[in-house]
N, C-alpha and C positions, 0 to 999 in steps of 0.2 A: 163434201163428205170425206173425198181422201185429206182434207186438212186436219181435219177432226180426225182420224185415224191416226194419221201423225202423232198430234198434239197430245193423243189419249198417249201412244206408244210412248212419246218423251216424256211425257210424264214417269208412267210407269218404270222405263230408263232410270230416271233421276231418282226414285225410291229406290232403287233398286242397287243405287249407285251410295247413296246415302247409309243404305244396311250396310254392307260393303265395306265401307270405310268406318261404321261406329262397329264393325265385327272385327277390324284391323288394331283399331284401338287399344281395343278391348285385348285381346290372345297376347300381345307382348309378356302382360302380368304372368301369364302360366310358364311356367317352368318348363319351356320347351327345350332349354338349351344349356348346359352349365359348361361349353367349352367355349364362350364366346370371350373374347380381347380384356385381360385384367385392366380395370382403369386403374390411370395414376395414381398415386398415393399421393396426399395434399397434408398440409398441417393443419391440426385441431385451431380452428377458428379462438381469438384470442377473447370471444364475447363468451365462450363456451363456462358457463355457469362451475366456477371451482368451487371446494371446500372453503371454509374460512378459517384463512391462515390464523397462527397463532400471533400477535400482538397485542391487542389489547390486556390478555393474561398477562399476571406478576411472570419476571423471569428473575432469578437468583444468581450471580453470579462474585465472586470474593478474589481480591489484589493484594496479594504480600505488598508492606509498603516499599521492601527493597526493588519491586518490579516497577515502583513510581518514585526511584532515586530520591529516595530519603535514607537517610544515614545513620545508624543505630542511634538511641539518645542517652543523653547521663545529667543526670538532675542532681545537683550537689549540694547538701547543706550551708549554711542556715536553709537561705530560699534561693530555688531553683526553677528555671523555665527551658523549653524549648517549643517549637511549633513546626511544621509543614504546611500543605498545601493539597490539595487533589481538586482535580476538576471532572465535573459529571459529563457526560458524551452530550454533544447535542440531538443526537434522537432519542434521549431519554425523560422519562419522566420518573423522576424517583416519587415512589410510595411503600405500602408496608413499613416492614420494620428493616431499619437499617444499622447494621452494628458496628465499632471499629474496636476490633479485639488485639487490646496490647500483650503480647507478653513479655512479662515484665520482672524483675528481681530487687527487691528492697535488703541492702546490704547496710550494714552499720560496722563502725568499728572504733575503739576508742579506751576509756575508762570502762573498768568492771562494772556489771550490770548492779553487783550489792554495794558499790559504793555509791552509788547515784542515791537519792532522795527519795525522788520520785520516777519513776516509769515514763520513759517521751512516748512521746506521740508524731510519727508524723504525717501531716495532711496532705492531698494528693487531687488535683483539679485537671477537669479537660472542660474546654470551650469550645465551643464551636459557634465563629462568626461573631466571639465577643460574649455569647449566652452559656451559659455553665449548664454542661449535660451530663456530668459525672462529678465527684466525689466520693472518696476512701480515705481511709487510715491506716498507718502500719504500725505494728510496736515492734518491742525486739525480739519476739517467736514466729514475727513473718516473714523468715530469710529466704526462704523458697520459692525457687521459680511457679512463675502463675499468669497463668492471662485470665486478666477480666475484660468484662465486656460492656462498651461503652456507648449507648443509645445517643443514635445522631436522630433527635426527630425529627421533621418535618417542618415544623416551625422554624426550626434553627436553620435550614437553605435557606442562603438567599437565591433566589428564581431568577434575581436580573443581571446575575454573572454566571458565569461556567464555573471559575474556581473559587473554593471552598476554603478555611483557613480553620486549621486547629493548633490551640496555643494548651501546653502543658505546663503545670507549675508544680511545687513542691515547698512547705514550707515545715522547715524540722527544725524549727528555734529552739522548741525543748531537747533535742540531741545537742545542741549547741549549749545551752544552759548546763547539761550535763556530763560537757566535758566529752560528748561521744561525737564521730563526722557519723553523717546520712546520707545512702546515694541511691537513687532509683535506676537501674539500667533498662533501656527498651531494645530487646531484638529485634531491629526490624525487617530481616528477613521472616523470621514467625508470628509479627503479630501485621493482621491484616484485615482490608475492608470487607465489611458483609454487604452488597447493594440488593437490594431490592424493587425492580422496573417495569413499567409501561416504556414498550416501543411506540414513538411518533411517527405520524406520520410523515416524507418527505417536502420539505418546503420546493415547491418548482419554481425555483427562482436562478435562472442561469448568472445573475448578479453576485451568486454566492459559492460560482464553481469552487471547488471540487466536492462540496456539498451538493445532493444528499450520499455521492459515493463517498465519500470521507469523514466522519463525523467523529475524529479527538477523542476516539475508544481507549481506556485507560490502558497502563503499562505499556504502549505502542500497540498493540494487539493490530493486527494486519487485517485490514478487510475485505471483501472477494470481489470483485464484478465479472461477468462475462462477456468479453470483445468479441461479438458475431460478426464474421467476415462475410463477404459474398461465397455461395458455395462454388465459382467457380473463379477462386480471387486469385490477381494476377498481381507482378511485384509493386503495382503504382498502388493498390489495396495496402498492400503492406507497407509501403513506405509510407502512408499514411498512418498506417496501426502506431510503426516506429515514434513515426512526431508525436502523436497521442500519448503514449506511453513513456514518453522521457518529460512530458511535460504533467503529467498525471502524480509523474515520479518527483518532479521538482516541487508540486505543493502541496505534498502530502507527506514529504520523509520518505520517499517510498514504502507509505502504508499502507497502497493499494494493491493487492496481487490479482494481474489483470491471467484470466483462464481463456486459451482462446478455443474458439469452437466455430461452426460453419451453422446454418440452419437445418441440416438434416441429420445432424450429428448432436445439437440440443433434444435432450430429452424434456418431458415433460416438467417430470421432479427440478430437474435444474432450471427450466424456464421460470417455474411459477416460484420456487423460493432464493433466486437470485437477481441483483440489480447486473441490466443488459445495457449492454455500450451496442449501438448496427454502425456500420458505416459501409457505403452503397448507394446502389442507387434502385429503382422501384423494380428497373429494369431487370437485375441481377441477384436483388437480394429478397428471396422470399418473404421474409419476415416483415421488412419495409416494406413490400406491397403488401401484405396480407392488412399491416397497422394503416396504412391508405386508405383499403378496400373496407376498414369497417369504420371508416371517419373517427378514428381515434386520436390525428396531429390536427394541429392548429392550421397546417396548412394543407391543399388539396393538390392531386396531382391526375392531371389528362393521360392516360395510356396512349393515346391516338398521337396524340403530338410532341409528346415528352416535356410537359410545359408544367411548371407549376405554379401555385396562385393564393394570396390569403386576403380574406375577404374581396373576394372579385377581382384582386386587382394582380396583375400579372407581374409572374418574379422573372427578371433576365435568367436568361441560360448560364451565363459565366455567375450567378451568385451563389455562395454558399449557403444554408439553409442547418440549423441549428436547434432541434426540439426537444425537449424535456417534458414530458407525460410521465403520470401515475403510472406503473404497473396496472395491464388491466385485471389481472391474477393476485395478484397481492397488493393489498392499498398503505403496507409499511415498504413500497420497495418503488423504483422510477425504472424508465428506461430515457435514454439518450440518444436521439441519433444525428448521425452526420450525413447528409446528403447534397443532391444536386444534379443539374443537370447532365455533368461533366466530371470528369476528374479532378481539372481544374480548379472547380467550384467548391468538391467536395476537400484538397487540398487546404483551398481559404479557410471554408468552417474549419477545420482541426487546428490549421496554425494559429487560429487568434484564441483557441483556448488549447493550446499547448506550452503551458507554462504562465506566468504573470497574465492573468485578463483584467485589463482594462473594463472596467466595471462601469464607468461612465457611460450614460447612457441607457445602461443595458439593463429591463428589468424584466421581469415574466419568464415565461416558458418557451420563447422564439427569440431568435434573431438569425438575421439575413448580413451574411459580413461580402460588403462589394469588393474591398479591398483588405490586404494587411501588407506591415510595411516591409522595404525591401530587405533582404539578409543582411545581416553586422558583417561591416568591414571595420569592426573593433575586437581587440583582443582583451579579454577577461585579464582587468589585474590594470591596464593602460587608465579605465575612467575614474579608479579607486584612488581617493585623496590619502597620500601620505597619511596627515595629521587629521583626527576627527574627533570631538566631544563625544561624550556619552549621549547628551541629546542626537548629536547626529544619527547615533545606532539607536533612537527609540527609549533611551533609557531614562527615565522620570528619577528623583529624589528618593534616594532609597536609604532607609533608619534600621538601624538594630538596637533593639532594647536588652537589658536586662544587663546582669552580671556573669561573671565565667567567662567561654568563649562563645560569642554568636560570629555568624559568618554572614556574607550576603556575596551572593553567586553572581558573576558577567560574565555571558557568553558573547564570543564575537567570529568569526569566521575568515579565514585568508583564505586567498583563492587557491587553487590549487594551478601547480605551472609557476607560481611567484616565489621568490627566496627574502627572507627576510635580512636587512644590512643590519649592523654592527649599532647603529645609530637608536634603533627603535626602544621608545621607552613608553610606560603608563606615568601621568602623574595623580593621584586622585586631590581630589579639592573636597575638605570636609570642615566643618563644624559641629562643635558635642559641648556637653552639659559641665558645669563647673564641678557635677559631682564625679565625674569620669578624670576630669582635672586633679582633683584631689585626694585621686586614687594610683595605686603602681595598674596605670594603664600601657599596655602596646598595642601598637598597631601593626599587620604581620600581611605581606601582600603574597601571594601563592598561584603558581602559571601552571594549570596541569600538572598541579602535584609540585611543581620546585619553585621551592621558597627564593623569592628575587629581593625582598626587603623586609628589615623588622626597624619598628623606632619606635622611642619610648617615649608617648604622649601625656602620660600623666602628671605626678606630683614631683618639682624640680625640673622640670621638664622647657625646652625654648617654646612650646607650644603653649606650656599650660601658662605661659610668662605674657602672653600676647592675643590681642582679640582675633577672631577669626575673621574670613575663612582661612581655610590653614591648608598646605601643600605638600603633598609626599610624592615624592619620584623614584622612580625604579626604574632599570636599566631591563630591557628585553631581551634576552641571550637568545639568538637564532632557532638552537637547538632547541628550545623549550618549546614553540611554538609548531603546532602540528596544522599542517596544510589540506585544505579541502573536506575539513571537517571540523566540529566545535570544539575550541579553545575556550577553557575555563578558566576568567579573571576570580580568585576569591581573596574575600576582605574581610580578613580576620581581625576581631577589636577583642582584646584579653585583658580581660579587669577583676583587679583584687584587691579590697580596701582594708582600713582598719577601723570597720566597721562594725567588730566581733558580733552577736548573733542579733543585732539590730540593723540590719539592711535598708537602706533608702527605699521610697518606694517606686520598682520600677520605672514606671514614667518619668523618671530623674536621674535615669540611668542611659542618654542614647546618644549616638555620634549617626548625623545624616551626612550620609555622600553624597553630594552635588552633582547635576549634569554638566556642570563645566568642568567635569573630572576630562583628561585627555588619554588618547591611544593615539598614539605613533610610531603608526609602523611604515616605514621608510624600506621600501623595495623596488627590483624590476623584475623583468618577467625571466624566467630561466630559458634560455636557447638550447630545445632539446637537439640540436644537432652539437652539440662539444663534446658528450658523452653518448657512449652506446644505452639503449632504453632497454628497460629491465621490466617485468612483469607486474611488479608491485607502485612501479609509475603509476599506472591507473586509479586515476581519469586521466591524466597528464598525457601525452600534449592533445588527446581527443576534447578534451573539453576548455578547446586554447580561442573558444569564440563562442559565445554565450547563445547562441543559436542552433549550435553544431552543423554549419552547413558544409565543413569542409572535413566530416566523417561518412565513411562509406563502410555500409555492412555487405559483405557478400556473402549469402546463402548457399546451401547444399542446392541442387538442379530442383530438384522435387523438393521441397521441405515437406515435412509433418508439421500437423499441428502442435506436438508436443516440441520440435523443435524451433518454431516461429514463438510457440510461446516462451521460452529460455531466453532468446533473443531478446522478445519484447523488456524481459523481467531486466536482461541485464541494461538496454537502454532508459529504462526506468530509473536504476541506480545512478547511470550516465548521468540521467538528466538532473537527478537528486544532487552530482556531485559540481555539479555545473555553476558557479557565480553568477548570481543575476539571470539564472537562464529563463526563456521566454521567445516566443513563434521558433520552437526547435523544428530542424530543417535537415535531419540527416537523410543520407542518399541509401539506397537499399538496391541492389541486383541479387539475382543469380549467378550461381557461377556457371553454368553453359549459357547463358543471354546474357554476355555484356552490349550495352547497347551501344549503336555506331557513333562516334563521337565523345567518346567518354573516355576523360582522360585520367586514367591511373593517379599519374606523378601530382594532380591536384589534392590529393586528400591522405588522411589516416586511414586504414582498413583497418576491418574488423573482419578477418577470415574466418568463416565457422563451417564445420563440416568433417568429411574425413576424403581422403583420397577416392575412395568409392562411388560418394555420395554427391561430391565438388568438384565439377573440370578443372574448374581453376587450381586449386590444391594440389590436382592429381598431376596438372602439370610442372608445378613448382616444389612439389613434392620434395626433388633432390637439393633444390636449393635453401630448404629450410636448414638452421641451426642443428634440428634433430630429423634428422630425414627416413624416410618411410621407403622399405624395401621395393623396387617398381611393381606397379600393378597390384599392391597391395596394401594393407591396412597393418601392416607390421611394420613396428619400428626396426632402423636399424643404425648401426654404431659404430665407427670407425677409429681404433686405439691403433695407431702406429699403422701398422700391417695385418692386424687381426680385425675382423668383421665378426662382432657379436650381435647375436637378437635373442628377442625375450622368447618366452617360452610361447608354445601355440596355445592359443586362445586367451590369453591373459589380457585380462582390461584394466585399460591404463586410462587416464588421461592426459593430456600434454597441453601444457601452454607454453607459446614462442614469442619473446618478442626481437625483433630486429630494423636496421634501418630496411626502409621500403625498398622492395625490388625497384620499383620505377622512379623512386627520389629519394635519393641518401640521406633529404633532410625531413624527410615522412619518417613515418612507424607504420610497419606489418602486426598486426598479433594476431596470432595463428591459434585457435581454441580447435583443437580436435581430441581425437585418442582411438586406442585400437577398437573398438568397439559402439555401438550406438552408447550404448551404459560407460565406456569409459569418455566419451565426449559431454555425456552429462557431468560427471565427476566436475571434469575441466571446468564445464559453464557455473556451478555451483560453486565452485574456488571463486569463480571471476565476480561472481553474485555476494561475493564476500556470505555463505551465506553454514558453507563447513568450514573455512578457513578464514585469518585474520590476513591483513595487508602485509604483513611481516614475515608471515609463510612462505611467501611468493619473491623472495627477494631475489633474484637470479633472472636470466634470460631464456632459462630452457625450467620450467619447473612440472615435476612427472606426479600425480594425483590420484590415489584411491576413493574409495570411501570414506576410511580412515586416515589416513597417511597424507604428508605429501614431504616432497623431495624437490629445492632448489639449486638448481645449480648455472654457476657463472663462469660461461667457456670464454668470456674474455680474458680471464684472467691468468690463464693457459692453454696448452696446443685442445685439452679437452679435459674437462673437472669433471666426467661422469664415466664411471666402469657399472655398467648394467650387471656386469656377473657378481659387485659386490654390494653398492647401492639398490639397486632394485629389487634384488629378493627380498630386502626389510620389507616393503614394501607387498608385497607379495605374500609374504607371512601377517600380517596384518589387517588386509585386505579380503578373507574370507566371507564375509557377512556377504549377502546382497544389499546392493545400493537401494537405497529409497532417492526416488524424482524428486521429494516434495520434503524434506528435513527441516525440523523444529530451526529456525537462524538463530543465531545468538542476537540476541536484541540488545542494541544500546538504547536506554533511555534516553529521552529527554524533555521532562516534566523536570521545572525548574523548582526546587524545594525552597519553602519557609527562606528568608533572610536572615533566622535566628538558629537555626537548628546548631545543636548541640554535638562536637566531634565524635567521632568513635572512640570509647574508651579502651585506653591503653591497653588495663587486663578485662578481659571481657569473661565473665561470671561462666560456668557450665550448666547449660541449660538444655531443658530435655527436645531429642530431635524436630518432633511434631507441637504444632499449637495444641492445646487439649479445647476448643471452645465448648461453650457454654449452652451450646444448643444442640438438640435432636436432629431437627429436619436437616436432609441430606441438601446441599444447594445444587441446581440445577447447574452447567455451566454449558450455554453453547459451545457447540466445534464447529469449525470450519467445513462448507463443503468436499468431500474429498475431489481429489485432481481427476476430472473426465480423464477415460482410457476408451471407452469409445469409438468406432469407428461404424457409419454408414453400413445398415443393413445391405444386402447384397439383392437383388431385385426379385431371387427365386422366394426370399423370407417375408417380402411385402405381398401376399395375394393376397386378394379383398375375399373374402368367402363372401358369396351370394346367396342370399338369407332364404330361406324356404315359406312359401307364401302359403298362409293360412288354408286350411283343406276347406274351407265353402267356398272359396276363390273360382277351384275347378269347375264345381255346380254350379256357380254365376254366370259364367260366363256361358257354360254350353245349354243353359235354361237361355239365356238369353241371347244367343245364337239362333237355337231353335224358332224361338220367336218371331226374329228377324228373316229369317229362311221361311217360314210360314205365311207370313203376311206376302213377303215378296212371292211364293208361290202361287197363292190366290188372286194377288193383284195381277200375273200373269194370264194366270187359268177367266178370271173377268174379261180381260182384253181379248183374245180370243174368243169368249165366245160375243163378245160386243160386235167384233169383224163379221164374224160368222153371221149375226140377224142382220147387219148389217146389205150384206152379200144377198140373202136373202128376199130384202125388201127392193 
């Protein structure tokens, strides 16, 4: 009996224990408590269902041809041509309507209009791709400036190339007949392309980096990405960034402007309509784990072990790890990231795509790099052959047709850091048509503008005496040739027959240069220790090893984001200006953590910062060229016995360059200024991006927003007086700076072979194009530059949502319940003991 009594008791127990705990359950739900512990804030999951970006919609957007380096045109009677060139982006899909609006001025001049016969006419053709998408006429009451407008349809792209080829002609025989000349002029700063586009989606194919961030956007037009750092990134992150971005920089023109940002500092709007660079690791960067945690990479990674893995099969810890995924927000945009298990590893990934990658091999949206190879112990300029073919540089047989002057453009590049000798010459190797022979033809060679050769190929001529191929040589003058940027070979053919208003037919008019045309250019490298270094050296001698591993940047203690990205932009340019650059490899500290072992007198520096912001700085302060008052951010100047400084709070910039503190035969450059705004100044000079190379010609150069002032204390006890120089400066300088200023873009979209020179007198034409159409065109902008900074932890509380009022009622009906049954199944037991007792 007393088992039973028990067994009834635990029973009852266990019900009782069961209400209990489904009553515990249950009360959490009620709003007993709204002071309870804010949970963390986390990022919106990247599965998280977006709007649908705009892509697939037409987008509008229109190109002055002078912003795709074409050169005004002039069409001259009897018959006249010219042509250009444009190539369509490759994430584009051209549809709609697509227009190219010339304007244009049809000029005549000659014989009186009442002695003529009859009324000319003359005819007016555009092609496109060889197919005729326009025709007009002019007589002589159409002197006026005019743009018409020229349907590129659809039909006429070719799909299986990027550039495009349009050929204009002119044929005004009857002005010729009547004794009058005919000339069409094209301005091509006002007449320009109308596109019309679908965005593609990105090809994920790492085989074709720097695509989809880089995709051949006309005019050079700059494209965005965002560099997400770890949010608590340390300098081996950012030397990392560094490599990425000078090699980003070298194969794109630097046409990428890399934004840098952390992941709690990415907002939304920026995440979802911009292409994302991560580099990190699962452990450190939100973002890469979150893209883990919702199996969105190709490969997988163990939190427990820190091990990663694809298709089952385990990746070493030392290997780099390389992914290219869709956007999962935007399906016209990718992200990229660089990881691994290690630093190490994550170093590898970035060096073999920081600069030239090697594409062998490599195809999809992974790759695992075990190795890249070790640093150049070669100097830029040392592997470069004297003497090279045009085949050697790429260059195929290139033809100009027509009569007048046609031109055909070579570009070639000297390294920068090399001097050219005395010796260097072009020869070209050509052959051309017997009608060109027995015309007053010249041949006329042009180096950046100065004429090196003319010679007369035509009628009486030793050329026209002799079969081909035929040889013209030119002497290279040093001076002409512009170092660490493009040199323009052009090959002028100027033909004029006596042909009077019957003109051969083109196709019977062409002279082809050969690729056994030669360039020899005969140099060595320049030893920047014979001279003191000047500011406008740059890249020189940083970019004196096609890797950059013996450049060191050193950083303010703390950087900002905004100034790591300045940095980044200017190693980009680095990298851009670099020969042959590829697995770029510069060194990155701070300036209060230099690390132990690390030897100064090895390298070029790259100081940036200000006394304030840069121990290093702050300590070397006195020994700069322009030295900084102690303990402060003011410049100061020493003339004779007098101590001048600028006025309080005046933001300056300054750039220094000098032999290195720790090896006379290094370079210091010193990017600072009195202000955070005036060391932007600086870094924007350095970014070539307010100022040209020529501004900078000095060793001490002082920089506004507008302004800038160089000056060269070698060349006396001291060539700057603040109290007379600097106030220009100062007066000039009232605007506020912008971070992020329009750059002066140089093209480099190579035009047509044939195009037609600028004419001499160029016609007065009215400011604006008048086009021929209504609709306003759409033009994208750029994201503007994150300002941004990390909410503060008081701005993140979660409000705790108020739970539906039947909640209350549920629970204490169902409470009740609970408390009822368990009271009776009590009140039973008891009396069960009791008859129990009884019997």
């Amino acid at each position: 009996m007393t088992r039973m009594i028990m067994r009834n008791v635990s029973a009852s127990l266990q019900l009782l224990t069961v209400c209990l705990a489904l009553l515990g359950l249950l009360m959490p739900a009620a709003p007993m408590s709204l002071g309870a512990a804010t949970p963390t804030p986390s990022l919106p999951p990247f599965s998280t269902p977006q709007p649908t970006p705009i892509g697939g919609a037409l987008i509008a957007q229109d190109f002055a041809l002078a912003s795709l380096n074409v050169r005004n045109l002039e069409l001259l009677s009897p018959q006249g041509s010219a042509q250009f060139s444009f190539e369509v982006p490759d994430n584009w899909r051209l549809a709609g309507n697509n227009v190219l609006y010339l304007n244009l001025q049809f000029i005549e001049s000659g014989a009186e209009l009442s002695s003529t016969p009859v009324q000319p006419i003359t005819r007016f053709e555009v092609r496109l791709n060889n197919q005729l998408v326009y025709e007009a006429s002019f007589t002589t009451t159409q002197d006026s400036p005019q743009t018409v407008a020229v349907p590129l349809p659809l039909s006429a792209i070719n799909p299986e190339r990027a550039r495009q080829s349009v050929a204009l002609s002119m044929d005004a025989r009857d002005h010729c007949f009547s004794n009058r000349q005919a000339r069409i002029v094209i301005r091509s700063d006002l007449s320009y392309l109308h596109f019309e586009y679908e965005r593609l989606k990105p090809s994920l194919n790492l085989a074709l980096f720097p695509r989809p961030f880089y995709n051949n956007l006309p005019a050079n037009q700059p494209e965005t990405a965002f560099l997400v750092l770890p949010e608590a990134f340390t300098p081996n992150d950012l030397e990392n960034a560094l490599s990425l971005a000078a090699g980003i920089g070298r194969l794109t023109g630097n046409q990428v402007r890399l934004k840098v940002t952390t992941p709690s500092a990415l907002d939304a709007e920026n995440r979802r309509e911009n292409n994302l660079i991560l580099i990190g690791t699962p452990a450190n960067h939100a973002l890469i784990a979150q893209l883990y945690a919702e199996n969105l990479f190709p490969t997988r990674y163990d939190a427990d072990t820190n091990a990663f893995s694809v298709r089952e099969t385990a990746l070493a810890p030392e290997e780099g790890i390389v992914q290219l995924i869709a956007h999962p927000e935007n399906p016209y945009l990718a992200i990229l990231t660089f990881t691994g298990g290690t630093f190490e590893a994550i170093q590898k990934a970035i060096r073999a795509f920081a600069g030239r990658v090697d594409a062998f091999g490599l195809e999809g949206a992974l790759a695992i790099v075990r190795e890249v190879r070790p640093l150049s112990q070669q100097r830029v300029g040392e592997s470069l052959r004297d003497v090279q073919t045009f085949a050697d540089l790429g260059i195929e047989t290139t033809t100009t047709f027509g009569v007048g002057s046609q031109f055909a453009d070579f570009r070639f590049v000297v390294p920068n850091g090399v001097q050219i000798s005395e010796a260097a010459y072009v020869e070209i190797v050509f052959d051309y048509s017997d009608t060109l022979k027995e015309a007053q033809t010249s041949l006329n060679l042009v180096l950046n503008e100065t004429p090196i050769n003319s010679v007369n190929i035509g009628t009486g001529s030793e050329y026209a005496s002799r079969p081909g191929p035929h040889r013209v040589r030119a002497p290279i003058p040093p001076s002409a040739v512009r170092t660490g940027e493009g040199n323009i070979l052009s090959v002028q053919v100027e033909s004029r027959g006596n042909w009077g208003c019957n003109l051969p037919n083109p196709a019977t008019i062409w002279l082809n240069i050969r690729p056994q045309s030669v360039l020899a250019l005969p140099r060595a490298v320049v030893d920047t220790a014979l001279r003191p270094p000047l500011v406008s050296d740059f890249p020189v001698p940083f970019s004196e090893y096609s890797d950059l591993h013996d450049v060191l940047f050193i950083l303010p203690d703390q950087p900002s984001l905004s100034e790591i990205e300045q940095v980044l932009r200017l190693a980009a340019r680095l990298g851009t200006l670099t020969e042959n650059g590829e697995r770029f490899a510069p060194r990155l500290v701070l300036g209060e953590a230099l690390p132990g072992g690390l030897d100064l007198a090895q390298y070029h520096i790259i100081l940036y910062g200000r006394p304030s912001t840069n121990s290093l700085l702050r300590s070397i302060s006195d020994k700069l060229p322009q030295p900084f008052t102690a303990g402060t951010d003011s410049l100061e100047q020493t003339l004779d016995d007098v101590v001048l400084r600028l006025p309080p709070n005046f933001e300056i910039g300054v750039l220094q360059a000098q032999p290195s503190l720790w090896n006379p035969r290094r370079v210091l450059l010193t990017i600072t200024g009195t202000s955070s705004m005036g060391e932007t100044f600086a870094m924007l000079a350095m970014q070539a991006v307010t100022f040209f190379r020529g501004d900078l010609n000095g060793n001490i150069v002082y920089v506004t927003q507008n302004s800038v002032y160089a000056a060269n204390t070698y060349r006396s006890k001291y060539a700057v007086d603040i109290e007379v120089d600097i106030p220009t400066l100062v007066a000039e300088s009232t605007l506020a700076a912008s971070a992020t200023p329009t750059p002066n873009r140089v093209f480099t979209v190579t035009p047509g072979p044939t195009e037609t020179p600028t004419p001499t007198v160029t016609p007065s034409l009215t400011p604006t194009p008048s086009p021929i159409f209504s609709p306003t065109p759409f033009v994208p902008t750029p994201t503007p530059l994150p300002t941004f900074e990390p909410l503060p932890p008081e701005e993140l509380q979660v409000e705790t949502p108020s739970p539906p009022s039947w909640i209350p009622i549920l629970i204490a009906l169902t409470a009740g319940v609970l408390l009822a049954t368990a009271f009776f199944g009590l009140l039973s037991l008891v009396r069960t003991i009791r008859a129990r007792r009884q019997e």
